[in-house]
KOLVEX-323950 format. One record per residue: residue in one letter; y, z, x of N, C-alpha, C in turn. Coordinates in steps of 0.1 Angstrom, whole numbers, plus 5000, padded with zeros to 4 digits. Atoms other than C-alpha are relative to their C-alpha. Layout:
REM KOLVEX-323950
AYZXYZXYZX ...
REM end
This chain:
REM KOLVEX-323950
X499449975013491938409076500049874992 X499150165010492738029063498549975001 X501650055004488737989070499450044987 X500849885009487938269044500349974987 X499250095012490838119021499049914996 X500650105003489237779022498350034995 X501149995005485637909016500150094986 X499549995011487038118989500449904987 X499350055011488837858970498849904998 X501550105005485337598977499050084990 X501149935007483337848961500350044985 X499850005014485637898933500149874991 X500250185000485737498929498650004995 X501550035009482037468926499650034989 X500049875010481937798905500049894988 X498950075009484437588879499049924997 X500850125008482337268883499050044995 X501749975009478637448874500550044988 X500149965009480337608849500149904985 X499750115016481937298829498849915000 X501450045004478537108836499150044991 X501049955009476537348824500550054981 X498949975015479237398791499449844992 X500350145006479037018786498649964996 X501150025001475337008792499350034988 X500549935006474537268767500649954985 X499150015011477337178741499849824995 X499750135000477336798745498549934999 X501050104991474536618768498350044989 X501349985008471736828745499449994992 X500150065015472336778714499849884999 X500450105006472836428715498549925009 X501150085000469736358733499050084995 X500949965012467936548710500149904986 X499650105012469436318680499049865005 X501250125001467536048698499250035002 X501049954994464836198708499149984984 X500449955012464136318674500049824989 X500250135008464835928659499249955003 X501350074999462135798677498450065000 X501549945002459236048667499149944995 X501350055012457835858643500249865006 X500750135000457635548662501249904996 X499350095002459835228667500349924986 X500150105012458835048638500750104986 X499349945006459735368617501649984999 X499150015000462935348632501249904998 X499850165006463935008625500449994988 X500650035012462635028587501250114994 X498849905005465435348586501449945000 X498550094991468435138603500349884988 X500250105007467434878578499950004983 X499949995013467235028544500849994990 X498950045003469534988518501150074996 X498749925000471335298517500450015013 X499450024984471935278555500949934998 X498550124999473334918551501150034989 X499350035011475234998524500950075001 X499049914994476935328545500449955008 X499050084983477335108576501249964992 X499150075006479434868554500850104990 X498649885005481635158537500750075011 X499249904992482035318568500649885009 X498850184993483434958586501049974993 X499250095012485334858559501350124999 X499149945003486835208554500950015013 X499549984987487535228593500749905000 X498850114996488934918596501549994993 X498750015002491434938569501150135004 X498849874994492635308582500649985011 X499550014994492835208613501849875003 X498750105002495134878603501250104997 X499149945004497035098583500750135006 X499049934986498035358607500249955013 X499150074993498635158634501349924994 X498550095006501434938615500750204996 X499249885003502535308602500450115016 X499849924990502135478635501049945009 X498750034995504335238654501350014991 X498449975011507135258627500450095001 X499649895002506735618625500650035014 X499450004986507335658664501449925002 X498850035000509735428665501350044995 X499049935007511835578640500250125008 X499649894996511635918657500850005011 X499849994985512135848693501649885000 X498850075000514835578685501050034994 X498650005010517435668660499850214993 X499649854999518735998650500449974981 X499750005011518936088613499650144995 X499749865005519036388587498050004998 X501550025001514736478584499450015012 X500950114985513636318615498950165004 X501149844998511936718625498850014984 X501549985011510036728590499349895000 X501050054996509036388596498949985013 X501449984989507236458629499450124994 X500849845004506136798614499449964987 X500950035006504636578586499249935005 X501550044996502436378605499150125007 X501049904997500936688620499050064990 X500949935013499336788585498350005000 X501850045003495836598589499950115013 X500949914991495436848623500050134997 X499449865005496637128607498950054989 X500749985012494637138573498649985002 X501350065003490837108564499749864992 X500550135007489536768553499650014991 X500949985014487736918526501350044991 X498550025009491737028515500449914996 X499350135005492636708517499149914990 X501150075009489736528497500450104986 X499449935013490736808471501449994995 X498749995006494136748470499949794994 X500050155003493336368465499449994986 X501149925011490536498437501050024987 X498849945006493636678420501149974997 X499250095002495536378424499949924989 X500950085005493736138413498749984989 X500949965008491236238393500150044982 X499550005012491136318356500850134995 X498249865000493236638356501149965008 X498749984994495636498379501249944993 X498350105007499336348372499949875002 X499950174999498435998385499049974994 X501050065005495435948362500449964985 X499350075007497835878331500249885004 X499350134995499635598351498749895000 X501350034996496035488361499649934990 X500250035016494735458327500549894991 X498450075005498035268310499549915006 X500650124991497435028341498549904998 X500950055000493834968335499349994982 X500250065011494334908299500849914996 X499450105004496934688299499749875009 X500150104991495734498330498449934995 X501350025006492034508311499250005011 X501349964989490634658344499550115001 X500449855003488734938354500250085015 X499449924982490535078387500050165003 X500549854998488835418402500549995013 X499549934993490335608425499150085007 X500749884994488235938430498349944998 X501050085003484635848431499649885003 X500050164999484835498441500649975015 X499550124992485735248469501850095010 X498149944993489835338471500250125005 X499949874996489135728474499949995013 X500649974987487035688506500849955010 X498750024991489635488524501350054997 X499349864996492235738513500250065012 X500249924991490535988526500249975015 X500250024981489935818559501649985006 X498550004996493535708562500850075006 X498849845003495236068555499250065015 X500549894986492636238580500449945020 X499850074989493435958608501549925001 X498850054995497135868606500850055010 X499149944988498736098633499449895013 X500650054989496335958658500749895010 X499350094998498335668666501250025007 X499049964999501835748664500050155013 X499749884990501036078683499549965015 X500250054986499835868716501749925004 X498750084998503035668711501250065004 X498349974999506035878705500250055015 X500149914983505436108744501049825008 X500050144990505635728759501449964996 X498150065008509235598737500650105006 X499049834993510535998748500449945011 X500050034989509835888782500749894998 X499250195001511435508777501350065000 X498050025003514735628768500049884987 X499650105010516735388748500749885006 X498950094994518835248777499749855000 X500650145000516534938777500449894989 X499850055016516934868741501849954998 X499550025001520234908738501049875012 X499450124995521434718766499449834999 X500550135003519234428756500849994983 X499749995016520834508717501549925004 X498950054996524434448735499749875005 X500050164995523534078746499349944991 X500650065011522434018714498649955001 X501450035003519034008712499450104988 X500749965009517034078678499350105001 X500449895001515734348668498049985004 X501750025000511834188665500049995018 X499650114985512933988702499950175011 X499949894993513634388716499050074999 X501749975003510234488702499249945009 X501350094997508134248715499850005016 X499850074985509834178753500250185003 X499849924993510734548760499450164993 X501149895008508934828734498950005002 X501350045002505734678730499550075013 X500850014986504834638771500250215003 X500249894995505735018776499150054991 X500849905007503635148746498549974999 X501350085001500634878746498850085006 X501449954992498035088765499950194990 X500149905008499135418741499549974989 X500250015010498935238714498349964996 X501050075003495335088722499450155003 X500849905000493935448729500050084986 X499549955016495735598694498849934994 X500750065011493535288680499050044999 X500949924998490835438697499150144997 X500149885010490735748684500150024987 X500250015012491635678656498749954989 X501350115000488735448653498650085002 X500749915000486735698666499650094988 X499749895011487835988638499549934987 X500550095011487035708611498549984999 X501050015001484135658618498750144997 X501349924999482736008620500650144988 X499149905009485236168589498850034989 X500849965009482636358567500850144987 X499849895014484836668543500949934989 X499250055011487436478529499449874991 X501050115005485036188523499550064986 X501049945006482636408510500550044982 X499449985009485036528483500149934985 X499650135012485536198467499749914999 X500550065001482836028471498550094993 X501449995007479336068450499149914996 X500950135008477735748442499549985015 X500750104988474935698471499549874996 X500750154997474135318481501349954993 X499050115005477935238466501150065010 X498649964995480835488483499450075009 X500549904988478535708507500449895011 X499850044986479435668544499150025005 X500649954994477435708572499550165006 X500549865000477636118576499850024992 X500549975015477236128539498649995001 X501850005004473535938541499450075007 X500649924991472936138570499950154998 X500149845007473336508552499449944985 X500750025013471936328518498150005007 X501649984993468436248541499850095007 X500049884994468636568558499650064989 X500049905010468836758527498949964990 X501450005008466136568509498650095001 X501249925002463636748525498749995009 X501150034994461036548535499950015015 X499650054984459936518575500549845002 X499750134995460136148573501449984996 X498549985005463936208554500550055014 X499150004991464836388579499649935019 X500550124987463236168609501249914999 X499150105004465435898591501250045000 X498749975001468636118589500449995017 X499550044990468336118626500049865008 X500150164996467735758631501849944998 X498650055003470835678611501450115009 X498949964988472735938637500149975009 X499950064987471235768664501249894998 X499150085003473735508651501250035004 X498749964995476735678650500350065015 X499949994986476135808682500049875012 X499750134992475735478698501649944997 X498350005003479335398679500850075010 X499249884992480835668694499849985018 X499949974984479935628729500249835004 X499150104997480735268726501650004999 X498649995001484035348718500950095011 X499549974987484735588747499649915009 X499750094988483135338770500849894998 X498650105004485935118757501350065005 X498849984992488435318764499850075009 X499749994987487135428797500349915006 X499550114989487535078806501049955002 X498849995004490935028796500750125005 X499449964991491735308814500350015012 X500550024982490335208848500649885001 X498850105000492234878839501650035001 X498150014998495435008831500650085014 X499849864982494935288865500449855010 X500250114989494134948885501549924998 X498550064998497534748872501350095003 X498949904996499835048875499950055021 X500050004985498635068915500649915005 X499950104998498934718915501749995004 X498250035001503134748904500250105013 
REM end
């Protein structure tokens, strides 16, 4: 009977594993080696001459630039926001965790419209805007330009962060804090020596993802950005050379995806190694 069990439950085991293989295989593993597959049809030298042109470079360096400052800026916001929730008790504290939920909640292309409708020349902050960039004698764009696209990337990638952190502070308690607060030690000094070391490995995977999500944020972008070779990102030039038409456009649209795909799987092999680090020091304690 316990034989019949055990070959029972191996068979439902395997079952399981062919089945998520062949899920991942089909959904995952096929696509993206078709993306490269398809970048090098036309030949190395093609591929190069794609990587290298000047609306490529011009979406690499929008899509770096916008990643980098989103990610700065929800990390410094994501730890604050966590901290605030998990440490101190005040009137709100539920609508502000139930507002960082918004970017998973909504479409991107809502949010690039609500920015559009902000910002833009029907909205209420395009007075202020105006006034500003006639008394200051500059010409400061919002929708359309530069500031939109890291908006965008911001709004769609700030939970990220904060929502690896807060689970970890839950778990902490406060007893730590406070009895270090009782023997007078600073508020920065109780950060640094006893917050930080429990959240540091949350907070580098949040960056992670975040970092990830930045890099591959295409509706809300899309919204409020239009100027190719000045505000297009990387999924932008890669649906603008898609949609041109040609086979060599779209040869080139998958070259420039071969990109993002190499991104991307550098960034999980980053944090798979960071996880096999931090598995290996937590055995260690």
């Amino acid at each position: 009977m316990k034989k019949d069990k055990r070959r029972e439950s191996q068979g439902v085991k395997w079952l399981l594993i062919g089945i998520s293989v062949l899920f991942m295989a089909v959904m995952l593993v096929l696509p993206l080696v078709s993306v490269i597959v398809n970048s090098f049809s036309l030949g190395i030298p093609f591929y190069v001459r794609s990587l290298q042109a000047e609306f490529t470079r011009s979406a690499l360096k929008v899509t770096l630039l916008a990643a980098v400052i989103a990610v700065s800026v929800n990390t410094f916001f994501g730890i604050g926001a966590a901290w605030v929730i998990t440490k101190f008790s005040f009137k709100g504290k539920q609508v502000l965790a139930a507002l960082i939920d918004i970017p998973f909640s909504i479409s991107p292309v809502i949010a690039g419209l609500a920015f559009l409708m902000t910002f833009g020349r029907l909205g209420w902050a395009n007075s202020p805007i105006t006034q500003l960039n006639e008394w200051l004698g500059t010409d400061i764009k919002i929708v359309f330009a530069l500031p939109g696209v890291i908006l965008a990337t911001i709004f769609v990638t700030f939970p990220f962060v904060s929502r690896e952190i807060i689970p970890v502070l839950h778990a902490q308690g406060t007893d730590e804090e406070e009895a270090a607060a009782l023997m007078g030690a600073s508020g920065f000094y109780i950060f640094r020596k006893i917050t930080f070391p429990h959240i540091k490995w949350a907070l580098v995977y949040g960056v992670i993802l975040c970092t990830a999500r930045a890099l591959g944020e295409f509706g809300a972008v899309n919204a409020l950005s239009k100027a190719r070779g000045k505000t297009f990102t990387l999924p932008l030039e890669i649906d603008a050379l898609y949609l041109s038409g040609s086979s060599d456009s779209i040869t080139a649209a998958f070259a420039v995806s071969s990109l993002l795909v190499i991104m991307a799987v550098a960034v999980i092999a980053v944090r798979n190694v960071l996880e096999y680090q931090a598995g290996k020091k937590e055995k260690r304690v």
